[in-house]
VEXDREN-2710 file (C-alpha; in Angstrom, 1 decimal):
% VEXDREN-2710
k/r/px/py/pz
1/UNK/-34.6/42.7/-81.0
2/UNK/-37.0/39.7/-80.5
3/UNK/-37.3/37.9/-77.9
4/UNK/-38.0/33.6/-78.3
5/UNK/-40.5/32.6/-75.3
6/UNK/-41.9/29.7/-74.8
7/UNK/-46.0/30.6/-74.0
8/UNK/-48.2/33.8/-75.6
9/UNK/-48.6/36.0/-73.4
10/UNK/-51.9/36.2/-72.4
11/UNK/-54.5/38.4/-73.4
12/UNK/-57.7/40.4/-71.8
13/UNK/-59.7/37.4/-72.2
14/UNK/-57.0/35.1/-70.1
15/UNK/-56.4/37.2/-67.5
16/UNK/-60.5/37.9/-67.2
17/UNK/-60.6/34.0/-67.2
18/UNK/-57.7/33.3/-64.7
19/UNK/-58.9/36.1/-62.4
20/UNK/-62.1/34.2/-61.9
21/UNK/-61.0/31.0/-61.2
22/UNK/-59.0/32.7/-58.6
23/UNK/-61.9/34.0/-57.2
24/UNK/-63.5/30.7/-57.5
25/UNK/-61.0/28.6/-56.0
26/UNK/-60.6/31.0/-53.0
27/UNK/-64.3/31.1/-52.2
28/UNK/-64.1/27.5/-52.4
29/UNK/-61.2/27.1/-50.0
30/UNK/-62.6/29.1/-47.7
31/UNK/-66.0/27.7/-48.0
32/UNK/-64.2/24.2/-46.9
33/UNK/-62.8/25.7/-44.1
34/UNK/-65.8/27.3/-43.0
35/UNK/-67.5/24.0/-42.9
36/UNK/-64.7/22.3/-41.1
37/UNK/-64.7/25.1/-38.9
38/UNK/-68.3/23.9/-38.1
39/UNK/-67.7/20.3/-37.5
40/UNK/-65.3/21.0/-35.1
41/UNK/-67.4/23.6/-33.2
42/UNK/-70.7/22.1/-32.9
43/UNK/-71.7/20.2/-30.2
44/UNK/-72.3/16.8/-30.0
45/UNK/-75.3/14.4/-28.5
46/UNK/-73.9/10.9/-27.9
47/UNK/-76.8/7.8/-27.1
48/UNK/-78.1/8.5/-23.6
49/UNK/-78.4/11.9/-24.6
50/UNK/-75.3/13.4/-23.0
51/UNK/-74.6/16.7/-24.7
52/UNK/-70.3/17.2/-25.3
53/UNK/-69.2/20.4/-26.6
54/UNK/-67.3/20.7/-30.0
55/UNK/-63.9/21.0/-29.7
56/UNK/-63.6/24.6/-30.6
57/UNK/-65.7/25.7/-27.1
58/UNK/-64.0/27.7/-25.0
59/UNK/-64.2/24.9/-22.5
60/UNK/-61.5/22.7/-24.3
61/UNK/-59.1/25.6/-24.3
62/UNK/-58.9/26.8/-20.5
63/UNK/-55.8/24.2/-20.3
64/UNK/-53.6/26.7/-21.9
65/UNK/-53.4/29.1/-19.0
66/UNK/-52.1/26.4/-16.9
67/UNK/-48.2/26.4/-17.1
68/UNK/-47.6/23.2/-15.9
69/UNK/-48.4/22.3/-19.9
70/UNK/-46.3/24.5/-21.3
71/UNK/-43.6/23.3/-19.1
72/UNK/-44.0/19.8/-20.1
73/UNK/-44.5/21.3/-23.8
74/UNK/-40.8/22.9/-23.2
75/UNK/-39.4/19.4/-22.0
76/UNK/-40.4/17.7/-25.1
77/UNK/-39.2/20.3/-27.4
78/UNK/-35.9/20.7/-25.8
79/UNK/-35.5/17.0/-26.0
80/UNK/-36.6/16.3/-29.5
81/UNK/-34.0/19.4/-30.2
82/UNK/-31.3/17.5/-28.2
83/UNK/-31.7/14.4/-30.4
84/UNK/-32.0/16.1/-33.6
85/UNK/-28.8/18.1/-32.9
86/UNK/-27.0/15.5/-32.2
87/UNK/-28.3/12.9/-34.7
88/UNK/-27.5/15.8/-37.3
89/UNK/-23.8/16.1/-36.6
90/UNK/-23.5/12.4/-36.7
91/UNK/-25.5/12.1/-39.8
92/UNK/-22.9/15.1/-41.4
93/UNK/-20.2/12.5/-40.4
94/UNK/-21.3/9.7/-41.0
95/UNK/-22.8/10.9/-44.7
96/UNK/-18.9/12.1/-45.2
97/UNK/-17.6/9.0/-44.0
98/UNK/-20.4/7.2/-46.5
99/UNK/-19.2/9.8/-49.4
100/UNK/-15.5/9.2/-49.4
101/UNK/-15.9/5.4/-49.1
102/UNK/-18.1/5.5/-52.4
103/UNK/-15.8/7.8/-54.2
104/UNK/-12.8/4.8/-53.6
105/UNK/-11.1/3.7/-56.2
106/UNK/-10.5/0.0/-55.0
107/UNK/-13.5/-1.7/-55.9
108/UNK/-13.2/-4.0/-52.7
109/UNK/-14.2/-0.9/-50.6
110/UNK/-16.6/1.1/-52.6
111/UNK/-18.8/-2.2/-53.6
112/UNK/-19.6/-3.2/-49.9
113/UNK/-19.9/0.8/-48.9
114/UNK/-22.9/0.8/-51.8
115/UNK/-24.7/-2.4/-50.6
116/UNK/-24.3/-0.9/-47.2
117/UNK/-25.6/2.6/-48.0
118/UNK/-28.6/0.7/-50.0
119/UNK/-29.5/-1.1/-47.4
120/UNK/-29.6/1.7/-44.7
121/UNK/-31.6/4.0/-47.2
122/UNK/-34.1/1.1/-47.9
123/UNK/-34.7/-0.3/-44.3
124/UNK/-37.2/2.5/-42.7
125/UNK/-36.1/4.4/-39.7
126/UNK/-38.7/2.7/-37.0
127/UNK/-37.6/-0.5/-37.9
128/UNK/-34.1/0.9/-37.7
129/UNK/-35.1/2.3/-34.3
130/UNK/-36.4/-0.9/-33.1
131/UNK/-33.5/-3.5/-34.2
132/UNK/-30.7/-0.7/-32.2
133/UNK/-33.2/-1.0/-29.6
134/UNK/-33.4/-4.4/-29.1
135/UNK/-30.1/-5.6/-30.3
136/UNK/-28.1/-3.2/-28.6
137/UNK/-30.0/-2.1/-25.8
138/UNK/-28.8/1.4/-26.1
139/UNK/-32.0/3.0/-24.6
140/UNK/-34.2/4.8/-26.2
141/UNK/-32.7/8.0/-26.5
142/UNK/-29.7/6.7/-28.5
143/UNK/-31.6/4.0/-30.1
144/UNK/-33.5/7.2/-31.9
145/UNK/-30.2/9.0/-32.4
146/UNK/-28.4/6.2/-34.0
147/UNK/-31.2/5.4/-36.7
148/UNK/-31.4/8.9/-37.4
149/UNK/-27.8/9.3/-37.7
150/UNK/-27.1/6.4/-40.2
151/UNK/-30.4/6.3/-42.2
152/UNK/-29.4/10.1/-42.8
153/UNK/-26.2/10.0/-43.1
154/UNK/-26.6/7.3/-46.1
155/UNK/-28.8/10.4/-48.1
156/UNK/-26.4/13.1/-47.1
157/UNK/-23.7/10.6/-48.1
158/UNK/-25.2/10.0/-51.4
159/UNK/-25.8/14.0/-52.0
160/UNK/-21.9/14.9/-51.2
161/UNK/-20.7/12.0/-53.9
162/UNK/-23.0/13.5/-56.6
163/UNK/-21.4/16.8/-55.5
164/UNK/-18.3/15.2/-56.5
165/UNK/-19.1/13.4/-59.1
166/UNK/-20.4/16.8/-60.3
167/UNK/-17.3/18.7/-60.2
168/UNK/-15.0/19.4/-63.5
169/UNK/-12.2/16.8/-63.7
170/UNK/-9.6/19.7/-63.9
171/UNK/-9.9/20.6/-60.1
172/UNK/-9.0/17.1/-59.1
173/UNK/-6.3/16.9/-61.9
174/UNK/-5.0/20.5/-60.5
175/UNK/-4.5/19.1/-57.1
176/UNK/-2.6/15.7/-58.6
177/UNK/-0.1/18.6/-60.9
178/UNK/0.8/20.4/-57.4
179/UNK/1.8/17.3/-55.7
180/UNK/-0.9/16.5/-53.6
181/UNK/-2.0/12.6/-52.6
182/UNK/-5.7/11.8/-53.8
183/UNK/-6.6/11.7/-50.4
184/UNK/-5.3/15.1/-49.6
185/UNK/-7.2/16.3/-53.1
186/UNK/-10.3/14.6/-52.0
187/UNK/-10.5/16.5/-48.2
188/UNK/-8.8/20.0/-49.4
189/UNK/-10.0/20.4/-53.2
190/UNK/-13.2/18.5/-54.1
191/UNK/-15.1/18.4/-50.7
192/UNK/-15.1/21.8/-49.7
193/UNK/-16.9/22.4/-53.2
194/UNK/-19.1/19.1/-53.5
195/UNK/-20.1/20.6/-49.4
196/UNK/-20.6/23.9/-50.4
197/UNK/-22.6/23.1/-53.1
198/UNK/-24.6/20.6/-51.8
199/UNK/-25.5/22.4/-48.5
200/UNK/-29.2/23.3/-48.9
201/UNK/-29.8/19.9/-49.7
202/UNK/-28.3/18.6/-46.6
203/UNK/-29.9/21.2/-45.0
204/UNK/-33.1/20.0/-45.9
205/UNK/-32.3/16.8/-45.1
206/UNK/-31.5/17.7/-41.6
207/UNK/-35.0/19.3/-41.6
208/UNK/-36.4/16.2/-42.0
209/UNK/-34.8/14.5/-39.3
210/UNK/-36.2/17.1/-36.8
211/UNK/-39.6/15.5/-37.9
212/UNK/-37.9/12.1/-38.1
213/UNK/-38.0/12.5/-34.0
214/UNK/-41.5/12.1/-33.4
215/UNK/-40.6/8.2/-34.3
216/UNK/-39.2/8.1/-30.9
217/UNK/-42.8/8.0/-29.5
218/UNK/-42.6/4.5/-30.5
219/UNK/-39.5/3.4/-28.6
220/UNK/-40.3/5.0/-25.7
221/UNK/-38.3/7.8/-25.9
222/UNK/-39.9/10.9/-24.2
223/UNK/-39.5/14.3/-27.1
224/UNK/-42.2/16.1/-27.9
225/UNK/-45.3/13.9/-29.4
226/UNK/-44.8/11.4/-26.3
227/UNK/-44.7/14.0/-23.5
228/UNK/-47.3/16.0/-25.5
229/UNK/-49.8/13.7/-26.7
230/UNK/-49.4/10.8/-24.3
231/UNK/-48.3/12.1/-20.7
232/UNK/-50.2/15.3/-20.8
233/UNK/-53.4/13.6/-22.4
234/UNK/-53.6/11.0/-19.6
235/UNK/-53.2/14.1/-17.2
236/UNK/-55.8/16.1/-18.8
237/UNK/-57.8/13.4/-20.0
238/UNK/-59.6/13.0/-23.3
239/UNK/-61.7/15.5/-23.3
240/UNK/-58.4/17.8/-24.1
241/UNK/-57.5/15.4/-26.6
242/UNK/-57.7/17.9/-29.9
243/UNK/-56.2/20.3/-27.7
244/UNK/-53.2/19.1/-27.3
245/UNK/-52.5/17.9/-30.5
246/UNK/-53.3/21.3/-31.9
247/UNK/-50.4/22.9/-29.4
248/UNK/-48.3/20.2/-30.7
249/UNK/-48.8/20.6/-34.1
250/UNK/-47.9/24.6/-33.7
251/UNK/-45.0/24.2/-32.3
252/UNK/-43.4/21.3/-34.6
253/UNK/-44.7/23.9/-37.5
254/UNK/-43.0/27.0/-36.1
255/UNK/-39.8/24.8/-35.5
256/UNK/-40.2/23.5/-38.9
257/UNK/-40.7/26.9/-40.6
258/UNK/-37.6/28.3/-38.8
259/UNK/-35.2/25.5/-39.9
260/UNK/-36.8/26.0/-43.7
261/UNK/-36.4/29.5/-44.0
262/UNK/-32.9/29.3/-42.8
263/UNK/-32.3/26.8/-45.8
264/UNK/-34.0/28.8/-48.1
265/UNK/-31.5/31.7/-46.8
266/UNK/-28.6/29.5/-47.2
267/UNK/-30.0/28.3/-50.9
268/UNK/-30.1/32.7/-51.6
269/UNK/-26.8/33.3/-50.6
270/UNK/-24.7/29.7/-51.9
271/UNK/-26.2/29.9/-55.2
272/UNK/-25.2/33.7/-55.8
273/UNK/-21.8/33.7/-54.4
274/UNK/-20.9/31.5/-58.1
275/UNK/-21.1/35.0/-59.9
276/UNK/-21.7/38.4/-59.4
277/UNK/-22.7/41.2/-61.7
278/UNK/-22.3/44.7/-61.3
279/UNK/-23.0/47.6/-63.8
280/UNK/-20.4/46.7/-66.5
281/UNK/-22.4/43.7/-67.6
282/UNK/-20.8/40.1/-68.9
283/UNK/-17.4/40.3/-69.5
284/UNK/-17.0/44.0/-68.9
285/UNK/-15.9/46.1/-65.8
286/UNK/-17.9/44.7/-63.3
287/UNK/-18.0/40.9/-64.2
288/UNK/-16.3/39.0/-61.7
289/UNK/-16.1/35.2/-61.1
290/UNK/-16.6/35.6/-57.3
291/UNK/-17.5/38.3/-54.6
292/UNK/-14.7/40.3/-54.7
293/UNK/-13.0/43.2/-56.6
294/UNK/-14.4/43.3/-59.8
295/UNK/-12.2/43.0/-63.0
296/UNK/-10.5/45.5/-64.7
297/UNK/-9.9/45.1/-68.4
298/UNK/-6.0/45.2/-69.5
299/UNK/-6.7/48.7/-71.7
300/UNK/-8.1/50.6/-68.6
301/UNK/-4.0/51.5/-68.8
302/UNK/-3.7/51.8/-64.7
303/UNK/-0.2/50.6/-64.8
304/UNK/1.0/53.6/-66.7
305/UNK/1.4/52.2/-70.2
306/UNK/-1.1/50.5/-72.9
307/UNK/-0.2/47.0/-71.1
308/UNK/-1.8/44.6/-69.1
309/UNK/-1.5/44.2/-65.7
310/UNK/1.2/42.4/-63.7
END
């Protein structure tokens, strides 16, 4: 039996070739690093002949025993967490809200629910900041809570309708045959699919608006980049400078790199709970439609007979 693919496979001659442009490229990465590595470390003579060491000395890292840092480090973090968590279950609401007003049927509601959803996804979130800021005077803290919230919400909004809009027209005519309203079809039928299906994307929308926070350093609100790059480099001067942007940078990665790898997990286990395979192959034994008990052909005879089942 043949098998179409779309490439050659390649021979010894490729995979001589590609093997040494690996080798190349890595040599060359490396080499780049290397010579970063050396800016940063060597030392540096300004006019009057003042000699400053690179920012890689020893010197410019001492500050990291001292725990006053890392306590300050710990207030930011917790409070860029606080406004991401709570700017992410507004933005889940808001984006539902946003979904089921653009799904209408009256054109008087879902016309002004688009102009207002393009509006809040065009208008960037500092200037969004800013305007609740000043218009408002909500303080900073919810001044960077509400522009998350609703520029967000507007993309998770948008994500949940094409969820919806992605769905086979029987499930929503199913729910219209047993009686239910369209708005009881909507919240029990369609959602909970156009959700479920849509979740790593909102997931990785959320992401971003964990990153979104640093904004706030703008407005005055104190999370991480304010109290880590501002407060703590007046403290410790400039000289600590690269410093502590390097301890801010690790800890916005790891947070960053925890959230993602949750979504990827999420992404693994929503798109293979669709359909399962076991050893009886498609349409056999062990093809079911969902995680569950697998199905059983009508001529396995286990309800006595030659017949189906029941």
């Amino acid at each position: 039996m043949s098998t179409n693919v779309l490439y050659d496979a390649p021979g010894p001659k490729a995979r001589r070739t590609s093997r040494i442009i690996s080798v190349v490229g890595v040599v060359l990465v490396l080499a780049l690093l290397g010579y970063v590595a050396y800016l940063l470390g060597r030392p540096r003579v300004s006019a009057n002949g003042a000699v400053t060491p690179g920012v890689l000395d020893a010197s410019r890292w001492d500050i990291l025993g001292d725990l006053a840092l890392w306590r300050a480090i710990g207030r930011g973090w917790v409070a860029t967490l606080q406004a991401a968590a709570i700017a992410s279950v507004l933005a889940v609401l808001v984006g539902v809200l946003f979904s089921f007003l653009r799904t209408a049927r009256s054109r008087w509601v879902r016309v002004p629910t688009t102009v207002v959803l393009e509006f809040f996804r065009g208008m960037p979130v500092l200037l969004m900041m800013l305007f609740i800021l000043l218009v408002f005077s909500t303080g900073a803290f919810w001044a960077v809570v509400a522009a998350l919230a609703v520029y967000n919400g507007a993309l998770i909004g948008e994500a949940l309708r094409a969820g919806i809009a992605s769905l086979p027209k029987g499930q929503r005519e199913a729910g219209l045959a047993l009686g239910l309203t369209p708005t009881s079809t909507r919240f029990l039928i369609e959602f909970p699919q156009a959700f479920r299906q849509m979740l790593p994307i909102i997931l990785a929308q959320l992401v971003v608006l964990l990153k979104d926070t640093s904004l706030g350093y703008i407005v005055g609100y104190v999370e991480l980049t304010r109290e880590g790059l501002n407060r703590l480099g007046t403290y410790y001067g400039s000289r600590y400078t690269f410093t502590l942007f390097a301890v801010v940078l690790v800890v916005y990665l790891a947070t960053n790199l925890l959230l993602s790898w949750v979504v990827r997990v999420v992404d693994r286990r929503t798109g293979r709970r669709g359909v399962v395979r076991t050893k009886g192959g498609l349409g056999g034994p062990g093809w079911t439609a969902r995680a569950g008990r697998p199905n059983v052909p009508a001529t396995t005879g286990e309800t006595g007979g030659g017949g189906g089942h029941l």
